[in-house]
py3Dmol code that shows the C-alpha trace and the ligand (Angstrom):
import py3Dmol

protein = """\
ATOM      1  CA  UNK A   1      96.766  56.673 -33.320  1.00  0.00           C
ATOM      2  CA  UNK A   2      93.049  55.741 -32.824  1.00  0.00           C
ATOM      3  CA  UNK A   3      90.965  54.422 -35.713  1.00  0.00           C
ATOM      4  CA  UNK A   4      87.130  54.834 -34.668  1.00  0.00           C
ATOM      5  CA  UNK A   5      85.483  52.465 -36.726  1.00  0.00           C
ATOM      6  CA  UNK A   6      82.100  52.070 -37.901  1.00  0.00           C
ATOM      7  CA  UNK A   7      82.303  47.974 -38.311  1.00  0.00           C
ATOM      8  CA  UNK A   8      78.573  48.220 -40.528  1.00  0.00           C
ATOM      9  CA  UNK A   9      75.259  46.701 -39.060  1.00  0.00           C
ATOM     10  CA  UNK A  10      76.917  42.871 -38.783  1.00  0.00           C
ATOM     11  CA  UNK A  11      78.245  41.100 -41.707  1.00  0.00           C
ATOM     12  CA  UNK A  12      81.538  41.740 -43.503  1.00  0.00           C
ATOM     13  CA  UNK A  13      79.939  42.269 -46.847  1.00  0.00           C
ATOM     14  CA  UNK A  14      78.891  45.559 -45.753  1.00  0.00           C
ATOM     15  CA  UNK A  15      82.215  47.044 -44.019  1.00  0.00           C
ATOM     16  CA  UNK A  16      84.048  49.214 -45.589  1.00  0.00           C
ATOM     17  CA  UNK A  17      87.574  48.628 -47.163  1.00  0.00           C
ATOM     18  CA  UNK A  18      88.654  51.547 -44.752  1.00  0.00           C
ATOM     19  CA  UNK A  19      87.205  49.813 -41.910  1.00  0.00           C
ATOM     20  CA  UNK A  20      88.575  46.345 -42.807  1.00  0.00           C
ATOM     21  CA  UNK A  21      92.132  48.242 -43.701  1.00  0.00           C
ATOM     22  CA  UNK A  22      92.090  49.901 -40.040  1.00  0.00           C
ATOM     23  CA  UNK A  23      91.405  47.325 -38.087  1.00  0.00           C
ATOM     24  CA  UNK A  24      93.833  45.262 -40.457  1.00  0.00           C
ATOM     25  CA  UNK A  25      96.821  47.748 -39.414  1.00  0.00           C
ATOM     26  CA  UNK A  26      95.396  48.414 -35.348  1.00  0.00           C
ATOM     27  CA  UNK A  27      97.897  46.670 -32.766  1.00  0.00           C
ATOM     28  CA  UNK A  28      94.552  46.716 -30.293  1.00  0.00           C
ATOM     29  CA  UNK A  29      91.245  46.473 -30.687  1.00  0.00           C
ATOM     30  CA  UNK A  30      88.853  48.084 -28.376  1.00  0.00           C
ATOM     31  CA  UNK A  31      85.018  48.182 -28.177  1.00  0.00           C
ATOM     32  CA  UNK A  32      81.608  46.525 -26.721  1.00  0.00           C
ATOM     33  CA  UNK A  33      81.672  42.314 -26.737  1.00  0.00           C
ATOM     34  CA  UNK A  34      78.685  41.658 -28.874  1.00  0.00           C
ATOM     35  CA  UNK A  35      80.757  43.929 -31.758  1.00  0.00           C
ATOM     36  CA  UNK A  36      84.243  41.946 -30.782  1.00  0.00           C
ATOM     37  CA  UNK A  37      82.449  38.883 -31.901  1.00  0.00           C
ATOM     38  CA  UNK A  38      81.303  40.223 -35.274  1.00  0.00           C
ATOM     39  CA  UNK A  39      84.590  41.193 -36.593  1.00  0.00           C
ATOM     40  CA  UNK A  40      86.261  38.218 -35.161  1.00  0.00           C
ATOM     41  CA  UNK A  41      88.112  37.591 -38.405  1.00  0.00           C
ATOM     42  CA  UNK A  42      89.934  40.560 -38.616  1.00  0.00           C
ATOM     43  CA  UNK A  43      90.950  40.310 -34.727  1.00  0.00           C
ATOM     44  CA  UNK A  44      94.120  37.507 -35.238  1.00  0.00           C
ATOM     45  CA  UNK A  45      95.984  37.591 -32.348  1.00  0.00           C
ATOM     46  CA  UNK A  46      95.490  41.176 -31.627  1.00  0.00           C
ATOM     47  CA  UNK A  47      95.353  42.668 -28.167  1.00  0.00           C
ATOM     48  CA  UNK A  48      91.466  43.272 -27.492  1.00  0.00           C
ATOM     49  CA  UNK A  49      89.825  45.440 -24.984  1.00  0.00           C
ATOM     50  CA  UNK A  50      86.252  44.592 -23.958  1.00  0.00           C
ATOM     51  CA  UNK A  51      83.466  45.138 -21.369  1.00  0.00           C
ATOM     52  CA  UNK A  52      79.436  45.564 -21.170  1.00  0.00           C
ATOM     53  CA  UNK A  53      77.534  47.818 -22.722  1.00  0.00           C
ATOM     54  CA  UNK A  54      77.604  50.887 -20.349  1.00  0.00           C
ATOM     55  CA  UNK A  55      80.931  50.733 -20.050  1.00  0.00           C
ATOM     56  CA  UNK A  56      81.660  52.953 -23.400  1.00  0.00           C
ATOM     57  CA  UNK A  57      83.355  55.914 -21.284  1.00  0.00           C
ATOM     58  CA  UNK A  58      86.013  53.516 -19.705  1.00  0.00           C
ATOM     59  CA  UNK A  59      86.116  52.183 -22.943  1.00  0.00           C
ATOM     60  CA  UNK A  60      87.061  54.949 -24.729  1.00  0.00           C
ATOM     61  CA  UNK A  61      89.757  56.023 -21.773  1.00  0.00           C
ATOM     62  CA  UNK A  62      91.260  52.630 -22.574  1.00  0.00           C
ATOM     63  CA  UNK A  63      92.110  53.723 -25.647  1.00  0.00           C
ATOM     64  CA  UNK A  64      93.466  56.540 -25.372  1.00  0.00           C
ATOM     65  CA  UNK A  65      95.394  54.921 -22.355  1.00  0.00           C
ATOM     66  CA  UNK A  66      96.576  52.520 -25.078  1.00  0.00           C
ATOM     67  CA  UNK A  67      97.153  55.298 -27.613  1.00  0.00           C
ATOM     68  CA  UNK A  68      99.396  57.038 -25.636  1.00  0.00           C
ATOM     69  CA  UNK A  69     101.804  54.257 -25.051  1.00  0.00           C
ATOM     70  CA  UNK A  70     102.145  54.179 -28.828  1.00  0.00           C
ATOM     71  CA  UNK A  71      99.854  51.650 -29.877  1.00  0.00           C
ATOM     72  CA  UNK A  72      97.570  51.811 -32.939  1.00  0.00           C
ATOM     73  CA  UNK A  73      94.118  51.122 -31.727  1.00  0.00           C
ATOM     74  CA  UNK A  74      90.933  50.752 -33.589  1.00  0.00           C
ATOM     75  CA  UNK A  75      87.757  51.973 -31.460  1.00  0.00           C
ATOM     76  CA  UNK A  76      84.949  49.907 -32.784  1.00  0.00           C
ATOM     77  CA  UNK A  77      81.209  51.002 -33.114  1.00  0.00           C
ATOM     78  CA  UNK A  78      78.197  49.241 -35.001  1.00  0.00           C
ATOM     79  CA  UNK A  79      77.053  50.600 -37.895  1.00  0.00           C
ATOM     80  CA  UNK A  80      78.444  53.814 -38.070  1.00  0.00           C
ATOM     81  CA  UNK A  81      80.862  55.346 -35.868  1.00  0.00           C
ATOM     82  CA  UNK A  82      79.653  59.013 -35.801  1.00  0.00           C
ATOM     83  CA  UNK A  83      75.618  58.193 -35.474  1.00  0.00           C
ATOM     84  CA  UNK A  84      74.978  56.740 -31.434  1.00  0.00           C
ATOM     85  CA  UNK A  85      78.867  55.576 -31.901  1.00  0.00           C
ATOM     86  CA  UNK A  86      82.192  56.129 -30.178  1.00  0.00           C
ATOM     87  CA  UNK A  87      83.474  58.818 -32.692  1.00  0.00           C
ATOM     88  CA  UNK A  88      81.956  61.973 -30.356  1.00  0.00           C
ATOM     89  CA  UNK A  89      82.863  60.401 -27.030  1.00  0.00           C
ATOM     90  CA  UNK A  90      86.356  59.712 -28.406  1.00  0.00           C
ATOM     91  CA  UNK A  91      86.759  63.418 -29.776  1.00  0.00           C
ATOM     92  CA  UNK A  92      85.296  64.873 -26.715  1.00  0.00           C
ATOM     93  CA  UNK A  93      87.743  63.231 -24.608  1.00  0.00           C
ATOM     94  CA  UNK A  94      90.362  64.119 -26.734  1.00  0.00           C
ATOM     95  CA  UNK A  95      89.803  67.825 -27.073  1.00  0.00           C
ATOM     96  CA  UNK A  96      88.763  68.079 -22.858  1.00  0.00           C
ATOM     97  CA  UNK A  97      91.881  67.005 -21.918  1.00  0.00           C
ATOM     98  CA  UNK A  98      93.785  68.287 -25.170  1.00  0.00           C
ATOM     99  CA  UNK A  99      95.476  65.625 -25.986  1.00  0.00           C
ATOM    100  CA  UNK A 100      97.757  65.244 -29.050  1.00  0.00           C
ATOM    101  CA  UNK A 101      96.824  62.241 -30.315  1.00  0.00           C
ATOM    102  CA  UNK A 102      96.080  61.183 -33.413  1.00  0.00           C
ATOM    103  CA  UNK A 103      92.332  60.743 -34.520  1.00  0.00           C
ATOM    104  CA  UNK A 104      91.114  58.787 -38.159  1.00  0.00           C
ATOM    105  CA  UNK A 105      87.148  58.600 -38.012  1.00  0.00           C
ATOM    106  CA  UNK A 106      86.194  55.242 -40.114  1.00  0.00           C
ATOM    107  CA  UNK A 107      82.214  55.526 -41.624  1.00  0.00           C
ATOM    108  CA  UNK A 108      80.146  52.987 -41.786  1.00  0.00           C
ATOM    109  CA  UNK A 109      76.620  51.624 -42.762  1.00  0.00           C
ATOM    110  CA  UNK A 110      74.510  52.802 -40.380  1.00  0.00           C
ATOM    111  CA  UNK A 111      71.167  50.459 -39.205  1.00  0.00           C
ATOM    112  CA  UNK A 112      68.899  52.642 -40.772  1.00  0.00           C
ATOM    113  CA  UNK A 113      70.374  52.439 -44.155  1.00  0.00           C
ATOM    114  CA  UNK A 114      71.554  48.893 -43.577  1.00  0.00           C
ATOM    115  CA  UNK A 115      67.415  47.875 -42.808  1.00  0.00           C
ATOM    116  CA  UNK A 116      66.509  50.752 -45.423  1.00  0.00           C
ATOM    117  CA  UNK A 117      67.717  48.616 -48.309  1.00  0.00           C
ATOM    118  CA  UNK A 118      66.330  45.219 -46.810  1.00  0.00           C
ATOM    119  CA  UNK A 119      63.017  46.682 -46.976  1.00  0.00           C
ATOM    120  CA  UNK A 120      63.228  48.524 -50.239  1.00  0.00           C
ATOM    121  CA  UNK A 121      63.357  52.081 -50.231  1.00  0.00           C
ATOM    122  CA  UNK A 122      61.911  53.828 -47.602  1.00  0.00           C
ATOM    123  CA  UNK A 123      64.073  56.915 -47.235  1.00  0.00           C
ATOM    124  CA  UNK A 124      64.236  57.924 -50.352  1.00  0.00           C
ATOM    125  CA  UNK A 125      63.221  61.420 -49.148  1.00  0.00           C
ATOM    126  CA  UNK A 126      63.654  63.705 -45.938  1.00  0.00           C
ATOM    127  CA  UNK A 127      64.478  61.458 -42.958  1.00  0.00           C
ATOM    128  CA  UNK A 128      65.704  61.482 -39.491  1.00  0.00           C
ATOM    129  CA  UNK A 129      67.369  59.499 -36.698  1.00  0.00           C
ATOM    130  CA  UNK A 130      65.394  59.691 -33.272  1.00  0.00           C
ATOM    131  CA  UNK A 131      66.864  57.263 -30.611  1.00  0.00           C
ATOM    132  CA  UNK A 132      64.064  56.390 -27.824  1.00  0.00           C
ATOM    133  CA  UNK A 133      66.960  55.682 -25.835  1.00  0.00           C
ATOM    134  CA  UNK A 134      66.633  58.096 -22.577  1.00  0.00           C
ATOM    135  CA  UNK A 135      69.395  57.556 -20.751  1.00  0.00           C
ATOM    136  CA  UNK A 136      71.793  60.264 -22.257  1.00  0.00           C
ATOM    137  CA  UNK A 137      68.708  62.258 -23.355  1.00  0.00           C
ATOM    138  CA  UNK A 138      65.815  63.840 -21.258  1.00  0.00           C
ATOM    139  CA  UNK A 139      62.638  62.116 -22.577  1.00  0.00           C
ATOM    140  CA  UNK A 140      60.409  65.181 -22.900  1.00  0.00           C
ATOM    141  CA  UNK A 141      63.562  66.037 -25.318  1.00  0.00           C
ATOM    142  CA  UNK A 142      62.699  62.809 -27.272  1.00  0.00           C
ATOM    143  CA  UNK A 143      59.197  63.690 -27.210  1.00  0.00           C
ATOM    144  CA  UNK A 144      59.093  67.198 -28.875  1.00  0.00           C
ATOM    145  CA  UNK A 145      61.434  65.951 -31.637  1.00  0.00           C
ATOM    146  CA  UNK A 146      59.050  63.126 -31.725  1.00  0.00           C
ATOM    147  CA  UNK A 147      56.223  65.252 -32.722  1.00  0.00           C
ATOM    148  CA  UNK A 148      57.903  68.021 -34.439  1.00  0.00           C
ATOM    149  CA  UNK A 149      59.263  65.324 -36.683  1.00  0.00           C
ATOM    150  CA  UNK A 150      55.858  63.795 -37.317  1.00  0.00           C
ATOM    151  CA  UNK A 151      54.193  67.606 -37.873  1.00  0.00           C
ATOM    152  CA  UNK A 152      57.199  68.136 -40.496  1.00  0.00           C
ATOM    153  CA  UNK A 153      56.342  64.747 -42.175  1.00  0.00           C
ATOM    154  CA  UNK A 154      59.773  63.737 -42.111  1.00  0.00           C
ATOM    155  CA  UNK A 155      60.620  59.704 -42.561  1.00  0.00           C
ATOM    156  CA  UNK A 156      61.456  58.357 -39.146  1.00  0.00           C
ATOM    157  CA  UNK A 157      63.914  56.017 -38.271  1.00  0.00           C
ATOM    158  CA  UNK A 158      64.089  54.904 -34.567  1.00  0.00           C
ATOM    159  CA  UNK A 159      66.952  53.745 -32.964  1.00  0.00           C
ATOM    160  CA  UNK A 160      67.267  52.091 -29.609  1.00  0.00           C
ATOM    161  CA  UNK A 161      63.435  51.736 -30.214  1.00  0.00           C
ATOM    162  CA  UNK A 162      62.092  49.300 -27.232  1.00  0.00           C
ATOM    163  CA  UNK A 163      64.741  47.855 -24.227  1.00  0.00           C
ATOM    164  CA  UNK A 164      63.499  45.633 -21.473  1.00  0.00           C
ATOM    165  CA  UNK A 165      63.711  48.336 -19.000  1.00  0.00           C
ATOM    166  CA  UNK A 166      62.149  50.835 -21.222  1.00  0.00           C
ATOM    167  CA  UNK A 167      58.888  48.739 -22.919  1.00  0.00           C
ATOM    168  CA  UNK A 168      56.468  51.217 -23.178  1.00  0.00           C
ATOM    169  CA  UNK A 169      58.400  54.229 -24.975  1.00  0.00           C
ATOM    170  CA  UNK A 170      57.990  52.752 -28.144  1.00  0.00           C
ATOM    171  CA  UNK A 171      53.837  52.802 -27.935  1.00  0.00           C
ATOM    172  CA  UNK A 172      54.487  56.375 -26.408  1.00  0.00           C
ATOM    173  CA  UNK A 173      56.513  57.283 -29.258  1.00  0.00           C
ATOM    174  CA  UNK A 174      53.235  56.146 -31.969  1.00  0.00           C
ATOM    175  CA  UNK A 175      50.836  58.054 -29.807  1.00  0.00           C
ATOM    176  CA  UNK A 176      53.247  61.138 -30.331  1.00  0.00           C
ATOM    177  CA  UNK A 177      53.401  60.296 -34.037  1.00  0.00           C
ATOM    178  CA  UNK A 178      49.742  59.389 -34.503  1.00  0.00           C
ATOM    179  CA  UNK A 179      48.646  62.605 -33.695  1.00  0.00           C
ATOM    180  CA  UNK A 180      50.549  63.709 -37.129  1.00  0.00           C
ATOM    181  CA  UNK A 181      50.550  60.445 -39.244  1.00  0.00           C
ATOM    182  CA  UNK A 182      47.590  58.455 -40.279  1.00  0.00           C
ATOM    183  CA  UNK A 183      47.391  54.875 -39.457  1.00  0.00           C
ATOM    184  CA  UNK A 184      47.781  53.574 -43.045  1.00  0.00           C
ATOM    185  CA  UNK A 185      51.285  54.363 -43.086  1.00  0.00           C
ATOM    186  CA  UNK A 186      53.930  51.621 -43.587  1.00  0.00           C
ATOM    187  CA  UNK A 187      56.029  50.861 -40.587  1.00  0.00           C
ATOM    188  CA  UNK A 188      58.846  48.674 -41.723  1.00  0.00           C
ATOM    189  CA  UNK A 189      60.202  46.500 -38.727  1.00  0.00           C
ATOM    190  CA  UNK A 190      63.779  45.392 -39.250  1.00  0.00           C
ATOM    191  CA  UNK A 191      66.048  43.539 -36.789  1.00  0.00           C
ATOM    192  CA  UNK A 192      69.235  41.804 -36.861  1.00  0.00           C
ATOM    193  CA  UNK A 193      70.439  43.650 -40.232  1.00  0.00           C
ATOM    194  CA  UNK A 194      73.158  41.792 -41.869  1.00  0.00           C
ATOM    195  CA  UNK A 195      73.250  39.303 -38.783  1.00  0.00           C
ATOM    196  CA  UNK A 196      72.177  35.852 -38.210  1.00  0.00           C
ATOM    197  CA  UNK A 197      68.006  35.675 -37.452  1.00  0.00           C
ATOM    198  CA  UNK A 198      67.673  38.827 -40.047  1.00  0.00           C
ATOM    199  CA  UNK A 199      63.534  39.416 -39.732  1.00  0.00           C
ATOM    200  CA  UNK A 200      62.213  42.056 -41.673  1.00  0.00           C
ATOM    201  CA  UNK A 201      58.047  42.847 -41.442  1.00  0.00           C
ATOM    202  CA  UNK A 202      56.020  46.101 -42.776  1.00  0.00           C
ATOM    203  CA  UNK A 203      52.658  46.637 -41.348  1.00  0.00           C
ATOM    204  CA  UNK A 204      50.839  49.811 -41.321  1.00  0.00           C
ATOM    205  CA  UNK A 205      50.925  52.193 -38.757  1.00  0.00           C
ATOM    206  CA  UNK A 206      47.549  51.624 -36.571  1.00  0.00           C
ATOM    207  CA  UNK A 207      48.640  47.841 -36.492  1.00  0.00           C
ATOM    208  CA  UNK A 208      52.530  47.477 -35.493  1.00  0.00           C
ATOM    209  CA  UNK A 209      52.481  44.828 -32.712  1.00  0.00           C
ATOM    210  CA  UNK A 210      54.697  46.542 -30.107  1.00  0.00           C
ATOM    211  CA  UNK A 211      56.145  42.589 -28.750  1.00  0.00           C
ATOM    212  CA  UNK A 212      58.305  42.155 -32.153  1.00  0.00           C
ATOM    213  CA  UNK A 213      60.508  45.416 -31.405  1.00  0.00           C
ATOM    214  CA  UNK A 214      63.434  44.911 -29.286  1.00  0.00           C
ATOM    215  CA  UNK A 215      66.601  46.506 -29.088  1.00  0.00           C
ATOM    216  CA  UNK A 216      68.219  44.738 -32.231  1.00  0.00           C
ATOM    217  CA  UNK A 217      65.505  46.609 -33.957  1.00  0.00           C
ATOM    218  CA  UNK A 218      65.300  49.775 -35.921  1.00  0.00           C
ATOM    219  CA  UNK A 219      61.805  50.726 -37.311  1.00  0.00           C
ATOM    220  CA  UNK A 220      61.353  52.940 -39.988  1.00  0.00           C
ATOM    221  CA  UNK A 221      58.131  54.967 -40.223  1.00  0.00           C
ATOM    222  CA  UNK A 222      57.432  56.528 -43.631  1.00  0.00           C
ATOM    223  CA  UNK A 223      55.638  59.584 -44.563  1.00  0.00           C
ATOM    224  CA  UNK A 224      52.456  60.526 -46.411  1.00  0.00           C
ATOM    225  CA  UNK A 225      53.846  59.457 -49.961  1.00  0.00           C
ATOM    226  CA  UNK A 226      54.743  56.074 -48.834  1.00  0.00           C
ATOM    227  CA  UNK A 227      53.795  52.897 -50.037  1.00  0.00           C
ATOM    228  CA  UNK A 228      53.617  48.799 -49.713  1.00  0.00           C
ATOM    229  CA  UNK A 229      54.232  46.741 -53.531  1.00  0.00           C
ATOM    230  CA  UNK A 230      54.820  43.126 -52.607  1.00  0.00           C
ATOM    231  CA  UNK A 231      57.439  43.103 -50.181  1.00  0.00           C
ATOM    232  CA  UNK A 232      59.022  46.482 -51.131  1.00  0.00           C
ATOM    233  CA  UNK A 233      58.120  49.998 -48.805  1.00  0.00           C
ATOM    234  CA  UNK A 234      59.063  52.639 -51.405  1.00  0.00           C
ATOM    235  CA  UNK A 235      59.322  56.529 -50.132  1.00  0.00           C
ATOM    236  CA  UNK A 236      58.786  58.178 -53.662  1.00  0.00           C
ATOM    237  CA  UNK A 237      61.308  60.499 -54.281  1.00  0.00           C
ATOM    238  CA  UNK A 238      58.866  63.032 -56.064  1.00  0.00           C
ATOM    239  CA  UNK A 239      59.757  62.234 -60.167  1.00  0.00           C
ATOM    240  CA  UNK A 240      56.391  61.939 -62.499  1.00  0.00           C
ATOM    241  CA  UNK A 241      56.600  58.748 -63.943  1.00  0.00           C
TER     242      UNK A 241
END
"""
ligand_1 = """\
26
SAH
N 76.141 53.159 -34.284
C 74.988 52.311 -34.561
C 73.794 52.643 -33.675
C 73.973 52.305 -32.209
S 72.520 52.594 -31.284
C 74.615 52.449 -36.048
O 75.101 53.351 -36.721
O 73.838 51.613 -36.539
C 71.883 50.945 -31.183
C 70.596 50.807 -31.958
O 70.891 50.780 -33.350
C 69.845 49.517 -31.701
O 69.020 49.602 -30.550
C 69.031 49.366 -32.965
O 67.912 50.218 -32.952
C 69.997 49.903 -34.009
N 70.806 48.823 -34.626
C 72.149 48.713 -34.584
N 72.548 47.636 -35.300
C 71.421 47.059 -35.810
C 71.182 45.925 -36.641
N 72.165 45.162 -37.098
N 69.898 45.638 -36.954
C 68.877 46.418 -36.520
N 69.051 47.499 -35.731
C 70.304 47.821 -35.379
"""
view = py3Dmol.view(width=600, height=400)
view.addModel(protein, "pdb")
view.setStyle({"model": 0}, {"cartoon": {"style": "trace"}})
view.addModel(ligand_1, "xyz")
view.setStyle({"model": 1}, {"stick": {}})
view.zoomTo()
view.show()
């Protein structure tokens, strides 16, 4: 049996009673160090399974290693399993090699809704995920869904936004955008959701300071109906008030 479980962006206020009840009953626990040390409550005297962060294929052949010697092992992901998580890697292992083993996908909050309520509502309306991560994904690949996504006026949420070895993809990315989007647009700047050092900014498009966006960092770019009150970004949803 192999729980894949989305553990939420950090603190155990926003995991799921599924995801607290499968790790509860999971004999091993498998998944990326930074996550083991969130859930460390729920981890006992368990058997656990770590490594580094590129590491997620062994990972994942752990436990099904584990699996098949009977164990019940919980897969763990941030946020949720299914969006950048283990969930696909898990089930495309599972059906390449057509193994009968038992699968429970476990949900969870996902950063963009996680930083979507810290900042108010931004995605009230049409949105999308676009990770400016480019090592499983060509970047010209980014960069058309990039711009489509802008053209189509969708809300954008970017994930994996700005890594050390990838610094300039981010200002890329707003060049893409800007050619779409007009600078007065809030930009809502959210890292750490639900973990310790929680920083939340919104600035406007034309004036997002590229240095505050790291990899603990999902930004969330509205679209033409958005607005700033106070500290709230609010996507309206389209009622006549
Ligand atoms: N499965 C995860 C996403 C993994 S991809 C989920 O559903 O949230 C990793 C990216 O997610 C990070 O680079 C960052 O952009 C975002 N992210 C994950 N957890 C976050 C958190 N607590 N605060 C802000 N961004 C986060």
């Amino acid at each position: 049996m192999i729980y894949v479980v989305g553990i939420g962006p950090g603190k155990k206020e926003l995991m799921t009673f599924e995801a607290v009840n499968a790790l509860n009953e999971s004999e091993v626990i498998v998944g990326y160090k930074t996550y083991i040390d969130l859930i460390k409550e729920f981890i006992k005297d368990k058997e656990v399974v770590q490594n580094g962060m590129r590491g997620e294929i062994q990972r994942c052949k752990d436990a099904i290693k584990k699996a098949k010697e009977g164990k019940k092992v919980a897969v763990i992901s941030s946020g949720d399993s299914g969006i950048y998580g283990m969930a696909g890697l898990i089930l495309e292992l599972i059906t390449k090699e057509n193994l009968d083993i038992e699968i429970k996908i476990v949900p969870g909050v996902t950063a963009s809704i996680g930083a979507a309520a810290v900042l108010g509502a931004p995605i009230m309306h049409d949105f999308c995920h676009i990770s400016l991560s480019d090592l499983l994904t060509p970047w010209d690949v980014i960069q058309k869904r990039l711009k489509l996504a802008a053209e189509a006026d969708f809300v954008i949420c970017l994930y994996n936004p700005r890594s050390k070895g990838r610094k300039d993809h981010l200002q890329k990315a707003f060049e893409i955008i800007g050619e779409f989007k007009s600078g007065d647009i809030p930009v809502g700047i959210v890292k750490n959701v639900g973990r310790e050092g929680e920083f939340k900014q919104i600035v406007k498009f034309k004036d997002i300071d590229f240095e505050t966006v790291d990899m603990t960092t999902i930004v969330i770019i509205g679209n033409k109906s958005t607005y700033v009150y106070e500290d709230k970004m609010i996507t309206p949803r389209g009622y006549v008030l």
